[in-house]
Residue frames as qw, qx, qy, qz and C-alpha x, y, z in Angstrom:
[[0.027, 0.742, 0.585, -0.325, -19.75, -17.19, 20.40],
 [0.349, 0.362, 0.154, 0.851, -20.41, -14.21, 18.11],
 [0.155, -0.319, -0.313, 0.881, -20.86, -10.74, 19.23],
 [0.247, 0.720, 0.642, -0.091, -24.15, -8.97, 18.62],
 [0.386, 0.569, 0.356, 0.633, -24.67, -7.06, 16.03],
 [0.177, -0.676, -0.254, 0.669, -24.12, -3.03, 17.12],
 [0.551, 0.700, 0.304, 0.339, -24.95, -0.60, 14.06],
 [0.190, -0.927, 0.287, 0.148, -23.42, 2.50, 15.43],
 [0.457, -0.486, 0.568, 0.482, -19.76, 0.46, 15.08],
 [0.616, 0.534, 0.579, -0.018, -21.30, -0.50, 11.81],
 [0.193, 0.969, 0.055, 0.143, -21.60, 3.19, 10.50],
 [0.265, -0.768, 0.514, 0.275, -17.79, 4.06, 12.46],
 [0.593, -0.106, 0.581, 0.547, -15.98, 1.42, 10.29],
 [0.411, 0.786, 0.432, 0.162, -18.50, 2.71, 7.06],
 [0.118, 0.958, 0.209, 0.154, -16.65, 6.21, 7.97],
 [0.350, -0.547, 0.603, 0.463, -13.03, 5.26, 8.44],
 [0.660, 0.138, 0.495, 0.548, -13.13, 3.36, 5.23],
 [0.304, 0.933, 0.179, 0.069, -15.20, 6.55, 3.23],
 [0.213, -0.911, 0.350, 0.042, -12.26, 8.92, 5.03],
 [0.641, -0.176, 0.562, 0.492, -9.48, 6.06, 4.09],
 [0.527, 0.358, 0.579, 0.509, -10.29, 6.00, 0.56],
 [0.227, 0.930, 0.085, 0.276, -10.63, 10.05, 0.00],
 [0.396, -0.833, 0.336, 0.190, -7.39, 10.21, 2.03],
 [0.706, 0.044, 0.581, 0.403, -5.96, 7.35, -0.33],
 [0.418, 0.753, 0.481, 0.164, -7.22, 9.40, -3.48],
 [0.148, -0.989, 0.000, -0.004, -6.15, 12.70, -2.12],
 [0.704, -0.604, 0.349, 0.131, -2.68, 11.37, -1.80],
 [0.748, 0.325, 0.468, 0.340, -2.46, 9.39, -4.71],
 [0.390, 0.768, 0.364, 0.354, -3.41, 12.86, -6.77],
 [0.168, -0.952, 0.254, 0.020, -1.16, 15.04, -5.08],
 [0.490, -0.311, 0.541, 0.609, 1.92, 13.15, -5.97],
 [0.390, 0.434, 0.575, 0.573, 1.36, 13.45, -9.78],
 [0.020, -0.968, -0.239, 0.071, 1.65, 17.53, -8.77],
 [0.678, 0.216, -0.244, 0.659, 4.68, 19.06, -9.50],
 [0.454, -0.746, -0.388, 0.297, 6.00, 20.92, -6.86],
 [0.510, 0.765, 0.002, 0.393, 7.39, 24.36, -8.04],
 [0.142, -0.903, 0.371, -0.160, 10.03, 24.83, -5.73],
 [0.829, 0.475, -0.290, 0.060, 13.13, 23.70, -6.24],
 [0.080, -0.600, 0.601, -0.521, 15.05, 24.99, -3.03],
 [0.601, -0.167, 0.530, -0.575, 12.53, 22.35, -1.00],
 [0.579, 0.115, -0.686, -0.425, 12.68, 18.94, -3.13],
 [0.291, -0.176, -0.919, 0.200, 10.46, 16.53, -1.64],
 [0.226, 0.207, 0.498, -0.812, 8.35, 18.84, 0.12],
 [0.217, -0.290, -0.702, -0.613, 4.46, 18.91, -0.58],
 [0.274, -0.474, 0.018, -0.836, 1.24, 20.40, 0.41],
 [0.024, 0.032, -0.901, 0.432, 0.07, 17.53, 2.37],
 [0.506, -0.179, -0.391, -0.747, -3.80, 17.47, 1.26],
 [0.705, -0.258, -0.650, -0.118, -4.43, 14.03, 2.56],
 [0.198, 0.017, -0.609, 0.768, -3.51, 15.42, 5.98],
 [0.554, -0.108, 0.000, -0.825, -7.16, 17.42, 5.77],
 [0.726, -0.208, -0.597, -0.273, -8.57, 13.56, 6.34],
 [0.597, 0.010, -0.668, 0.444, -6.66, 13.49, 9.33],
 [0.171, -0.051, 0.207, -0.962, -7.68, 16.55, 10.89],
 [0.735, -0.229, -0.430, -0.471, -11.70, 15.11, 10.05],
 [0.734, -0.219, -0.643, 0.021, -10.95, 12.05, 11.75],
 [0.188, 0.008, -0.574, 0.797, -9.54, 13.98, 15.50],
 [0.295, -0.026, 0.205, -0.933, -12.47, 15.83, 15.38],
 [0.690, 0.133, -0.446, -0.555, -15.14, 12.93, 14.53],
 [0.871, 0.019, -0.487, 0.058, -13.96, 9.92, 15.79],
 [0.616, -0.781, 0.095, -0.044, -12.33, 8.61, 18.41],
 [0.405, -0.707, 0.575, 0.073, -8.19, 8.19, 19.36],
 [0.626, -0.141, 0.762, 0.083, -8.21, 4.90, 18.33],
 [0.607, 0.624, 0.490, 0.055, -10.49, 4.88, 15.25],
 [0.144, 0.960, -0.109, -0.214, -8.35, 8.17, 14.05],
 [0.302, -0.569, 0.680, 0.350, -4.97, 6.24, 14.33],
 [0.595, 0.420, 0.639, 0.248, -6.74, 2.52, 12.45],
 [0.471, 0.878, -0.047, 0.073, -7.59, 5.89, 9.24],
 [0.154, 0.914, -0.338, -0.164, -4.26, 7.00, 9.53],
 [0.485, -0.348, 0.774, 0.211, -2.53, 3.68, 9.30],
 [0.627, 0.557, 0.544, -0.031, -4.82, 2.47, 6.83],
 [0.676, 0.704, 0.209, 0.053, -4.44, 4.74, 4.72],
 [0.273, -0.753, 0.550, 0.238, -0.69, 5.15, 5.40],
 [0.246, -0.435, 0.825, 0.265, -0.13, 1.89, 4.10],
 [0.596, 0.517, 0.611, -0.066, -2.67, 1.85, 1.01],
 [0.307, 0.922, 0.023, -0.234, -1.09, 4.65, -0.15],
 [0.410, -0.574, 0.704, 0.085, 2.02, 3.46, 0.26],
 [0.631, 0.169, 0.756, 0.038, 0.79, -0.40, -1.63],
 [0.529, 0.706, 0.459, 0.106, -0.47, 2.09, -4.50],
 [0.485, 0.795, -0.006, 0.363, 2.27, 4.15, -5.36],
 [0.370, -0.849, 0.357, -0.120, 5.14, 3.71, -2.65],
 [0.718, 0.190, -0.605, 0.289, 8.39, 2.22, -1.69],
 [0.748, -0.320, -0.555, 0.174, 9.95, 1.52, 1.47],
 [0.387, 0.082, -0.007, 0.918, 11.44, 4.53, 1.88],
 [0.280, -0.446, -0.078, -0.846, 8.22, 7.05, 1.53],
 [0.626, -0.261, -0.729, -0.095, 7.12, 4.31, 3.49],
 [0.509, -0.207, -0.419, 0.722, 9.69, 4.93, 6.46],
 [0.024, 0.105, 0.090, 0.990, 10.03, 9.12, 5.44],
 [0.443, -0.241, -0.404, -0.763, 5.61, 8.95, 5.64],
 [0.657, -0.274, -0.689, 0.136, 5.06, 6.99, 8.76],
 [0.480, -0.340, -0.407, 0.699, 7.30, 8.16, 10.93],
 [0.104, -0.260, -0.372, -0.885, 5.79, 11.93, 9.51],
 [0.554, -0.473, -0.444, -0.522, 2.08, 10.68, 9.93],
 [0.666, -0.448, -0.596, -0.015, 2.51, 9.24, 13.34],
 [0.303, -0.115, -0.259, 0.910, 4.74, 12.05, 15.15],
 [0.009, -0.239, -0.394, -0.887, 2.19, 14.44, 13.20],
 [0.506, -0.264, -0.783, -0.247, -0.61, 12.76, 14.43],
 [0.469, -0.400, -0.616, 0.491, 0.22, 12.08, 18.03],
 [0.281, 0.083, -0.071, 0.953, 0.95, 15.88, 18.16],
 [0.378, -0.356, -0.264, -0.813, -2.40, 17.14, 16.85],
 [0.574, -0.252, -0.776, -0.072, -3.89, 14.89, 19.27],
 [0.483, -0.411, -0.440, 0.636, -2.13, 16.60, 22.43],
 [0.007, 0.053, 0.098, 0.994, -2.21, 19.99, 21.05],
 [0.401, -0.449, -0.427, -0.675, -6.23, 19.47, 20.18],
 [0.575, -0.343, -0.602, 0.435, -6.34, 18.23, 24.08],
 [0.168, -0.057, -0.278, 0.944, -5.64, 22.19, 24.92],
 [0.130, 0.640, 0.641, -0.403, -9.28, 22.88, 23.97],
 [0.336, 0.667, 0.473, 0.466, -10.67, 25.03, 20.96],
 [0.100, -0.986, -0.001, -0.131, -10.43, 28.46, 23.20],
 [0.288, -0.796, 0.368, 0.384, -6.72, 28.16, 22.96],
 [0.194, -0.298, 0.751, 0.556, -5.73, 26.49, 19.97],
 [0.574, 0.439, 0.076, -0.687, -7.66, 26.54, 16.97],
 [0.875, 0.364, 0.283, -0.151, -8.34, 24.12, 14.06],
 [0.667, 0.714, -0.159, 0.143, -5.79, 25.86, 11.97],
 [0.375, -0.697, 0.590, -0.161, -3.45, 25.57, 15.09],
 [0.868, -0.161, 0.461, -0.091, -3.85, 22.06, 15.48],
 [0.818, 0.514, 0.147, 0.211, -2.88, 21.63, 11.53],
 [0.300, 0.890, -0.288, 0.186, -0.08, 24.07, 11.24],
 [0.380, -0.672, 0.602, -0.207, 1.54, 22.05, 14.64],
 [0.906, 0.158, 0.384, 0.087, 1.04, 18.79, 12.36],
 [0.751, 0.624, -0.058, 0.210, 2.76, 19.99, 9.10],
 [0.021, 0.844, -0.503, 0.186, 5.66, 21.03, 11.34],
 [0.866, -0.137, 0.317, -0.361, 5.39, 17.64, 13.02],
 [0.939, 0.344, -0.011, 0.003, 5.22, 15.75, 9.91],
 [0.498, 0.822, -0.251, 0.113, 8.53, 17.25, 8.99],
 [0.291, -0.700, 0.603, -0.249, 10.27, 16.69, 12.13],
 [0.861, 0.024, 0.490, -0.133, 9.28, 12.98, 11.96],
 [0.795, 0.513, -0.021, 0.323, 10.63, 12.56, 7.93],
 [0.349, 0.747, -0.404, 0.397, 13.90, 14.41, 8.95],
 [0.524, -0.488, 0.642, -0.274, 14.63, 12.14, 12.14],
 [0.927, 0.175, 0.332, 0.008, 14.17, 9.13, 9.66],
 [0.433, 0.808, -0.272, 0.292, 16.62, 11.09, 7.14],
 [0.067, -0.805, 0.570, -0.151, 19.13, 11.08, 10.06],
 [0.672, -0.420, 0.599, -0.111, 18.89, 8.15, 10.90],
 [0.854, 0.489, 0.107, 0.143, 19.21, 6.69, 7.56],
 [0.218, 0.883, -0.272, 0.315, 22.22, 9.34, 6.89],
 [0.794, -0.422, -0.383, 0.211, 23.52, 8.52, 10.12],
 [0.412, 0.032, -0.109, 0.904, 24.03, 11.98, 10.53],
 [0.156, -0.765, -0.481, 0.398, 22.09, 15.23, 12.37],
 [0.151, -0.278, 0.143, 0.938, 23.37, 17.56, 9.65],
 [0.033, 0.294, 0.522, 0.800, 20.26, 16.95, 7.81],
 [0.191, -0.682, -0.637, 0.302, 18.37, 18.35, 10.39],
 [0.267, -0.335, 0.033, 0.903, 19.48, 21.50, 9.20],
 [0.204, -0.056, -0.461, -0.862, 16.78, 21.79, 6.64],
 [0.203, -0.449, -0.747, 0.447, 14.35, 21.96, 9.28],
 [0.052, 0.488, 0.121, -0.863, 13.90, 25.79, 9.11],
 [0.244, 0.094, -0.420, -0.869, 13.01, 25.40, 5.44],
 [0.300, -0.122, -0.811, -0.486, 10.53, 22.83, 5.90],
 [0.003, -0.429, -0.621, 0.656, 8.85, 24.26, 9.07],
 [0.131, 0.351, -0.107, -0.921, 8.39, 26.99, 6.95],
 [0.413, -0.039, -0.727, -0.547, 6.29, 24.87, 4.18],
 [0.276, -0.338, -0.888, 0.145, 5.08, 22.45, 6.85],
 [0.181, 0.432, 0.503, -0.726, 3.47, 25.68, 8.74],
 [0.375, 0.283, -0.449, -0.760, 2.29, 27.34, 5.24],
 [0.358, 0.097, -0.840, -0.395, 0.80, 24.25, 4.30],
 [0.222, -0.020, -0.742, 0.632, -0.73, 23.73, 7.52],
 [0.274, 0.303, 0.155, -0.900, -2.53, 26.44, 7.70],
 [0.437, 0.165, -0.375, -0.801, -4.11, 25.87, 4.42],
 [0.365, -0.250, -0.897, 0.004, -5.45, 21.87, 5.52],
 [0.029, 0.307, 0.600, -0.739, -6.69, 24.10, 8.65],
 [0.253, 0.224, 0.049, -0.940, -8.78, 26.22, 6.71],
 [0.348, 0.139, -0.793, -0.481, -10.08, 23.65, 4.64],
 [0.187, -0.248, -0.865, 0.395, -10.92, 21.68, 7.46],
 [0.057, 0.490, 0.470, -0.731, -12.64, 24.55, 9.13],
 [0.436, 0.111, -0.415, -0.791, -14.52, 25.23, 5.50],
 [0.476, 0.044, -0.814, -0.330, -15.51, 21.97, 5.63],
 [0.115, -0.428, -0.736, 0.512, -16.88, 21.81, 9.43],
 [0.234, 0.251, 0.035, -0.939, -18.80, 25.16, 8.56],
 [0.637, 0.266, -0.261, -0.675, -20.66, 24.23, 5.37],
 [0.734, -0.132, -0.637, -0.196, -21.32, 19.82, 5.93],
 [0.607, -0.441, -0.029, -0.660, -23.61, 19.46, 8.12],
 [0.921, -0.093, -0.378, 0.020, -22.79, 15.43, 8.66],
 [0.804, 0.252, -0.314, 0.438, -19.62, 16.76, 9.84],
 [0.288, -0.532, 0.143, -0.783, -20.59, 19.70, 11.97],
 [0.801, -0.358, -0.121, -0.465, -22.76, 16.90, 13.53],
 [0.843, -0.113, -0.406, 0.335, -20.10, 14.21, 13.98],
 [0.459, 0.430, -0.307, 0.714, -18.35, 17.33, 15.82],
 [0.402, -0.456, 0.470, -0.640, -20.55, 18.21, 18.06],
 [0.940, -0.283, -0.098, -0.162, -21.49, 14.47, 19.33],
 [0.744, 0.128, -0.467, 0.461, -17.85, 14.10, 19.69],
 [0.175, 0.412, -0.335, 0.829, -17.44, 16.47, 21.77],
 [0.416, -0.138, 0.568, -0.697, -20.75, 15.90, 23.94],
 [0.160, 0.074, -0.984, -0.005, -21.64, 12.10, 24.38]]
């Protein structure tokens, strides 16, 4: 027996793939940046994170994680190994979970650029618990401090971005408030 046609899910899948593939893009074109710091190899601004942020605020729980797998492991298929794989997972899905609980506290205590700045710190904690455990050692947790320090910096800026982008497109203003009152 098939299931009747519902356009609304229609239009949600239409607007995880859009938000995959400009998170895929966004990703793609930030590796092929060099990063100019040399103290922090590996680090990076984390653009495609600004897709993620979209999707909390837009979508539901569920539909937010399907984008962030998706396009975990497209990005991954198009210019990864098994490794960023691991080091970008475990990242996205700590990162993730976080912004999730944190955005839970409610816009009059934590802001947009909150929510992001407590991901890029996130992310980091999540690639440097895969690092030990690869390593099979907790000394490289020690370069935590520097990459809080990027992950917050870096944070911030997806926040603002975000919160440019809820200001000035409408569609997205709109998906924000219907999320928010059904």
């Amino acid at each position: 027996m098939t299931k009747p046609y519902r356009p609304e899910r229609t239009r949600q899948i239409i607007f995880i793939a859009l938000l995959c593939a400009q998170g895929v893009i966004i990703g793609l074109l930030e590796r092929m940046i060099p990063f100019p710091f040399a103290f922090a190899p590996g680090a990076k601004l984390g653009l495609a994170n600004l897709i993620t942020i979209v999707s909390l605020f837009t979508m539901s729980a569920s539909d937010s994680f399907l984008l962030m797998l998706l396009r975990l492991l497209l990005t991954t298929l198009l210019g990864g190994t098994l490794s960023t794989f691991l080091y970008s997972g475990a990242g996205a899905i700590l990162s993730w979970a976080g912004m999730l609980v944190i955005k839970q506290l409610g816009e009059k205590r934590v802001s947009m650029i909150g929510i992001s700045a407590a991901g890029g710190i996130l992310h980091n904690v999540g690639q440097l618990l895969v690092a030990s455990w690869i390593a099979q050692s907790w000394t490289v947790m020690l370069y935590l401090p520097i990459l809080s320090s990027m992950g917050i910096l870096a944070g911030i800026a997806v926040g603002i971005a975000a919160n440019f982008l809820f200001t000035h497109i409408d569609t997205l203003r709109r998906l924000r408030f219907d999320r928010r009152h059904p």
